[in-house]
N, C-alpha and C positions, 0 to 999 in steps of 0.2 A: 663176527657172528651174525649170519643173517637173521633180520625181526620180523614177524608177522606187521604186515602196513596195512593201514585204513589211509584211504584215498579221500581228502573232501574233493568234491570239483566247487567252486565259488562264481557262483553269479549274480555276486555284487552287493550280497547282502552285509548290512554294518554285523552281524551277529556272528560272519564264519569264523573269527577266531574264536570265540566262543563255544564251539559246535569243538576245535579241537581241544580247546582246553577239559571239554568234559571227558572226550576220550584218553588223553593223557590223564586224566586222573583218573579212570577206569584201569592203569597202569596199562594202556598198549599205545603200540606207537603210531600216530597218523604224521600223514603230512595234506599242507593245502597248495592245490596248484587252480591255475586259471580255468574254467568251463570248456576254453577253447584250446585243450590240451590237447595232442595231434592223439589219438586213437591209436595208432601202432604205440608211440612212447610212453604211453596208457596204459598197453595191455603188458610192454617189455619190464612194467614195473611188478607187475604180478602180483597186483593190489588182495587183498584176503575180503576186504569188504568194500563198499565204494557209499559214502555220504552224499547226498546233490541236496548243496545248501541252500535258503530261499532270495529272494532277490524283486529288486523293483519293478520288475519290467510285466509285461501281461502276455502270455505264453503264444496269443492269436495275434497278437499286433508285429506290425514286420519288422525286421531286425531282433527282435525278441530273442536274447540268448537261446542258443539250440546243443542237441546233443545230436553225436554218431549212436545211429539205433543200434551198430553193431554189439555197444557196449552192454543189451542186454542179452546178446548172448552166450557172454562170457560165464556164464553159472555162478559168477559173484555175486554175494547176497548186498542189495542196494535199499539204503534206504534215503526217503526223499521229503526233503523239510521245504513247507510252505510250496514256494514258487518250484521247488524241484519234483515235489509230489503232483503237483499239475503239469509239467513239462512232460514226465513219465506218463502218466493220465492222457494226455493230450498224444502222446507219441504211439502210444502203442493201442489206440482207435475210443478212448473215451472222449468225453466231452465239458470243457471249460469256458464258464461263462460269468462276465460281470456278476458280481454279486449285487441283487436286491439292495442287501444291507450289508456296508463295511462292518467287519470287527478287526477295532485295535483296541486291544487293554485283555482284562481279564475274562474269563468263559468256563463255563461246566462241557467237561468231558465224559460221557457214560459210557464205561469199558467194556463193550459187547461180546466179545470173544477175549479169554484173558489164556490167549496164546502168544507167541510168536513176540514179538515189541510188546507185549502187554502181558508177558510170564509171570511178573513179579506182581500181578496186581489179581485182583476178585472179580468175577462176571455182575456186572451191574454197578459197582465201584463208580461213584463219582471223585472225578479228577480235577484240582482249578491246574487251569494253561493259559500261557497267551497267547493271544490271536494277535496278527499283523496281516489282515489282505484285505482286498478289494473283489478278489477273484475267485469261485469259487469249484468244486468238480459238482456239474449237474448228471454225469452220466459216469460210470467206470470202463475200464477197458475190459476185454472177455477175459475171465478167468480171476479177475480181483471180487473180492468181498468185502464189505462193510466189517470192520472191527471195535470202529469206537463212532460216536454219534456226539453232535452240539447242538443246541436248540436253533441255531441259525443254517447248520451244515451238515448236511446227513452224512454224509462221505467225508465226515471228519477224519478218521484214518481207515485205511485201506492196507490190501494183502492180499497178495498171491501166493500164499505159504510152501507150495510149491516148487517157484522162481526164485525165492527167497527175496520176493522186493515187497517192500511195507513203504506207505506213504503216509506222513501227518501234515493238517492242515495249521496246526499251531507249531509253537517255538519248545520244543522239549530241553534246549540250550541255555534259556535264560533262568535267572533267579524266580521269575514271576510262575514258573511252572515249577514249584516244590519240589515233586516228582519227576520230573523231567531225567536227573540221574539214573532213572530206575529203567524209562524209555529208551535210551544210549545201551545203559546195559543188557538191559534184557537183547536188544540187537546184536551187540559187540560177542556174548558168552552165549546167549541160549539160539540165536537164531546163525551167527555166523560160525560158533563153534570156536573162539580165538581164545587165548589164557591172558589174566592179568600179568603179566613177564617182563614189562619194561617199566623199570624202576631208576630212581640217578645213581645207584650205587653199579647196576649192570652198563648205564651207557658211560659212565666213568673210567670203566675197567674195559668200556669197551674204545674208549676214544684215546684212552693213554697207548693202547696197544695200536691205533691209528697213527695215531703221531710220530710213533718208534718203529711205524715198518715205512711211512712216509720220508721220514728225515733220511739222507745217507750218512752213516757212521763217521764221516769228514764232515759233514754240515752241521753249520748251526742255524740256530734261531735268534731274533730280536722280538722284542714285544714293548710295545711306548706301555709303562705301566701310570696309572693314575691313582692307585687306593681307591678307583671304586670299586664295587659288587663284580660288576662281566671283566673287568680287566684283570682283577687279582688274583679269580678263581682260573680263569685261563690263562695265568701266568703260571701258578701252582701245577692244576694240571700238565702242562706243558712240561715243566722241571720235572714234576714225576715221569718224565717219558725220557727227559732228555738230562736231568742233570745240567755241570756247568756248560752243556754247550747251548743255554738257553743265555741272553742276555737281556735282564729287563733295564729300560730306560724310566729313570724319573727327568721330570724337566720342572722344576720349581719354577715357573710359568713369571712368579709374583703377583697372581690374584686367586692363590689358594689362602686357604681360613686360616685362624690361629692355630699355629703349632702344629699343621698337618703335614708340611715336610719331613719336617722332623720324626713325626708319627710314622709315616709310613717306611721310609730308610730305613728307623730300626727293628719294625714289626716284621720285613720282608728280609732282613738281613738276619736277624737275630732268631726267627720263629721259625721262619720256612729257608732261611738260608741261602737261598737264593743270589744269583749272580749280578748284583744291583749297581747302576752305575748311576748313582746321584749327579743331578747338572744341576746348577745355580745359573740361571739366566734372566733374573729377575729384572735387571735394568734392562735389559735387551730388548724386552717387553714392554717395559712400561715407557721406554725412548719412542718406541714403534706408535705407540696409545696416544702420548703426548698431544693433545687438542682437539681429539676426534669424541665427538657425542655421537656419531650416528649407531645405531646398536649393531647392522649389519655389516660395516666398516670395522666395528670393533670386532666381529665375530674373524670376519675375511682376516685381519690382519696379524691376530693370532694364531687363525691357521697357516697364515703363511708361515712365520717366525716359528712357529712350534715344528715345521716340515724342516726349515733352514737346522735350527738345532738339532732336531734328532738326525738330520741326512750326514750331518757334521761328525754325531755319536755313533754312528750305525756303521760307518765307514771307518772307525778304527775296530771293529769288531772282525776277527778274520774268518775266512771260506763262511760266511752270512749266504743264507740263501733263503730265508722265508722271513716271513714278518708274522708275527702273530696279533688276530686280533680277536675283540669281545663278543663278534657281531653276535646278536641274538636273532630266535625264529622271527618276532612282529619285524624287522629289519629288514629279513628275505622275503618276506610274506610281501610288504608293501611293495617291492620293487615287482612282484606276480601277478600282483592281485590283477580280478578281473578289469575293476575299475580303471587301471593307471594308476600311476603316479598321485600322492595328494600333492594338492596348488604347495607350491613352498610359502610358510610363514613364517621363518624363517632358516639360516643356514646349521645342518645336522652337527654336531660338534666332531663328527669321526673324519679325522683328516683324510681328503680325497687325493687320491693322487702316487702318493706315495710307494705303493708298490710298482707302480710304471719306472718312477721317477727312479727307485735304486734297483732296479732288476729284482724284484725280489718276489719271489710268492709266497700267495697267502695261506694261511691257517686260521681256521675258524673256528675250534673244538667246542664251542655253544653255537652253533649257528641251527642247530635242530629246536634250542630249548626257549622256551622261557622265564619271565624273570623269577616267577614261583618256582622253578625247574632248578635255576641255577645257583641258587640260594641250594636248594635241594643236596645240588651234586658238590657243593661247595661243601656240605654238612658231611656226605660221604668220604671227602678229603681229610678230614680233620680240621677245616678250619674253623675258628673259633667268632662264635657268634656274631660281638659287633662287629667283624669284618661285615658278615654275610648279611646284617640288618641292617646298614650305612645305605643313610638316604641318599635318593639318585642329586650328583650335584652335576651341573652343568661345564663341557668342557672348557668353554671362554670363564668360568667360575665368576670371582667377584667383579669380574669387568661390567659384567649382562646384569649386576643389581647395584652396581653404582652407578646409578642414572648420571646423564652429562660427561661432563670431563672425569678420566678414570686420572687420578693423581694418587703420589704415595701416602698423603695426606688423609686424603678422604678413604682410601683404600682401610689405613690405620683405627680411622674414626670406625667402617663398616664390619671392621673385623671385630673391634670390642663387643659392639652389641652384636651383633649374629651370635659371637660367643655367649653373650650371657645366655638368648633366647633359648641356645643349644642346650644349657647349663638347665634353665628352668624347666623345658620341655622333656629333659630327663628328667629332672628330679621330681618333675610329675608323674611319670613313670608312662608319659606318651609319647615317649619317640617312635616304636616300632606302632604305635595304632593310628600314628598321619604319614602320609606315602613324603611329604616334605614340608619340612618347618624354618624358616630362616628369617635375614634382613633383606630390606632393600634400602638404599641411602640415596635420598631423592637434593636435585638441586632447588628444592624451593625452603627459602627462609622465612622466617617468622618471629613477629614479637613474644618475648618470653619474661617471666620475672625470676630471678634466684635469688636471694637473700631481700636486700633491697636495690638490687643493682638490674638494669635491662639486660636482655640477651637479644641477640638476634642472631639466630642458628639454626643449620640444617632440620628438614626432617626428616624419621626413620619410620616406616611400614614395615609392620612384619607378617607375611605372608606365611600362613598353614592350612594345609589342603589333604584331606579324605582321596585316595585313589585305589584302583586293584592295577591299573601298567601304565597309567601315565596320561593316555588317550583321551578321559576326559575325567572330571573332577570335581569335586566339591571344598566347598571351605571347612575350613574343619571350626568346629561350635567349642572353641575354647573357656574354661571357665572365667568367669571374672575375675576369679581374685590373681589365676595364674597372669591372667592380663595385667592384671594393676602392677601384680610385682614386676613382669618385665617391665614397663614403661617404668616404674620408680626407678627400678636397678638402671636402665639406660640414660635418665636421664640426668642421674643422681654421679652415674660411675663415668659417663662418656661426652667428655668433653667436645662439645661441636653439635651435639644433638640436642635441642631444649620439646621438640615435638615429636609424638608416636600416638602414629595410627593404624588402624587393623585393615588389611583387607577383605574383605566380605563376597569378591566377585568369584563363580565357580569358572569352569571352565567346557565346553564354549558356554560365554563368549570372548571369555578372559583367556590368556593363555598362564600356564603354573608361573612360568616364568614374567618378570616384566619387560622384558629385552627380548 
């Protein structure tokens, strides 16, 4: 079924996924592609509205991200946030200059015309927004008007009602603009005339029917399944397309948590039915680990061995012809984005390679959504809750939070307490309000007392962290007393731990992970 599209173009601002997340919850469908999108493959997309996100750069300075002026002659209604609102401004014969005085933070917006981007609001209506620039429009282009006013920025937002192009000088995107929802929509319904229509239950029903006119009736599918969130949902979907000609892989790695093999085998076997073919390769693993501290050698070496076992699994599956995988939209996005590439900090846990390597193509049935989305269309499926609310764990798993040498030993020690922290963290009834809660099992020892006897043993940090996708993050302000109990239970129940301590660092500068 073809969907009405909202185009962002992205020039390099940290906020444009943001920018889509508010349209995808206005229920329509965008997508974000680079600034420097070829203009024919532009227009072949037959975009309904077009966003131009903001960005660092200053519109007059050279090399300055630019647009194809043809784009405004497409009769597509455009709206232009920050640096895109001066780009437009700048392009079509207004004028952009240093501003006097930067605003970043908070600002009053007076809504002067409450048409067009500003339908849902009162003439005279003050608005709080935020501002992020340097730069500011001293002059309009012919045929734009003043719509809203800031005590620093006269041409705070702009309109050609016309053209259908509206520019804001603030972030209508972030939290910090309350109203900001209201700015998206009033563009998306009252000025571009598009429906709320894309929902997870329709791109469900629409990606299952993708999958079944893709696959040939001989062919099947594989999918490396994990028990997390993106892989189990597009495991399921997938089988509702395909049935048994879907084959999911588990690979018991041996640095999964307590009892989550187990879990997962008879949840996907027994619930959704699924065609599951459990591997036990846990020595395989941990022979491979054997002496290596380094975190990025740890990560390398389990993707290699995790590629060897499943190439091994994948190849007794007959007329195999696709791989299925979890990818999600922030995955696509960053491989587009204007910017590049972010520096690597460390290695992605989605094994690379592998579709070369067995001939196989891919399937991506989440590669549109995000993790709020997939949860979403997960709920559409029928699958049942803790699936869908299971915190993201990392695919090298407990390798990446047993600091040092990963052994069966210490593996054993790191599994108890995670579990307990798991245990308490539910039964505080916070699992679903920290984006991730776990152990890390560090190799530094310490003097300890237990009865009247000394210890000298490990210590365990336990790491809980505040997110909305991952990106960046805060520590999560656990209460004391749920604190004390974990440390009691751990060091009372876990033999090899005598010390626990909290981490407190968000992220940046920390990473979630400590590995």
């Amino acid at each position: 079924m073809a969907k009405d599209l909202v185009l962002i173009l992205d020039f390099g601002s940290q906020t444009t996924q943001l920018i889509a997340r508010r349209v995808r919850e206005a229920k329509v469908y965008c997508e974000i592609h680079p600034c420097t999108l070829d203009f024919e493959e532009l227009r072949a997309k037959e975009p309904r509205a077009i966003i131009l996100s903001g960005g660092p750069a200053s519109v007059y300075e050279e090399g300055a991200p630019q647009l194809d002026k043809r784009l405004f002659e497409l009769g597509v209604p455009i709206l232009g946030i920050c640096y895109g609102m001066q780009l437009f401004s700048h392009l079509l014969g207004g004028k952009v200059e240093r501003a006097s005085k930067r605003e970043f933070g908070l600002a009053k917006v007076i809504v002067d015309r409450p048409a067009g981007i500003f339908h849902r609001f009162a003439r005279r209506e003050s608005i709080d927004v935020w501002m992020s620039h340097g730069d500011r429009v001293v002059s309009m282009p012919p045929g734009f008007e003043t719509v809203g006013i800031s005590g620093n920025t006269p041409f705070c937002a702009v309109a050609n009602a016309e053209r259908k192009i509206y520019g804001v000088q603030f972030h209508p995107e972030v939290v910090h603009t309350p109203r900001g929802t209201d700015v998206i929509a009033s563009f998306l319904f009252e000025v571009a005339g598009l429906a709320p229509t894309w929902t997870p239950g329709s791109f469900t029903d629409d990606a299952i029917k993708a999958v079944k006119e893709r696959v040939g009736p001989n062919e099947h599918a594989i999918c490396g399944l994990s028990g997390g969130v993106d892989s189990s949902v597009a495991a399921v979907l997938c089988h509702k397309a395909l049935g048994d000609r879907l084959t999911c892989i588990f690979v018991d790695n041996g640095v999964l948590r307590q009892g989550e093999f187990e879990q997962v085998v008879a949840t996907f076997r027994e619930t959704f039915h699924l065609n599951l073919v459990p591997v036990d390769a846990r020595d395989r693993f941990l022979d491979a680990l054997a002496g290596v501290t380094d975190p990025e050698q740890k990560r390398k070496i389990i993707g290699k061995v995790f590629i060897d076992v499943f190439d091994e699994e994948a190849h007794k599956v007959a007329n195999a012809a696709y791989l299925v995988q979890g990818t999600l939209y922030p995955d696509v996005i960053e491989s587009v984005s204007f910017k590049g590439p972010s520096a690597v900090i460390k290695s992605h846990h989605n094994v690379g390679g592998l579709p070369e390597r067995m001939k196989l193509k891919l399937i991506e049935p989440l590669r549109e959504l995000f993790k709020d989305e997939v949860r979403a269309c997960g709920e559409a499926l029928g699958m049942p809750r803790d699936i869908l609310q299971r915190q993201p764990f990392p695919g090298p798993g407990l390798a990446i939070r047993c600091l040092g040498e990963v052994t069966r030993e210490r593996l054993e020690v790191l599994r108890a307490a995670d579990h307990i922290v798991s245990e308490e963290i539910r039964g505080a009834g916070l699992y679903e309000q920290v984006w991730q809660s776990f152990c890390v099992l560090l190799p530094v020892r310490s003097v300890g007392v237990m009865g009247d006897h000394r210890t000298y043993e490990e210590t365990c940090a336990i790491r809980a962290v505040r997110s909305l996708d991952g990106m960046t993050a805060d520590w999560a302000q656990l209460p004391y007393e749920l604190l004390g109990r974990m440390s009691n239970r751990i060091i009372n129940e876990v033999r090899g731990i005598n010390r626990v301590v909290y981490d407190i660092s968000s992220k940046p500068p920390a990473t979630i992970e400590w590995e």
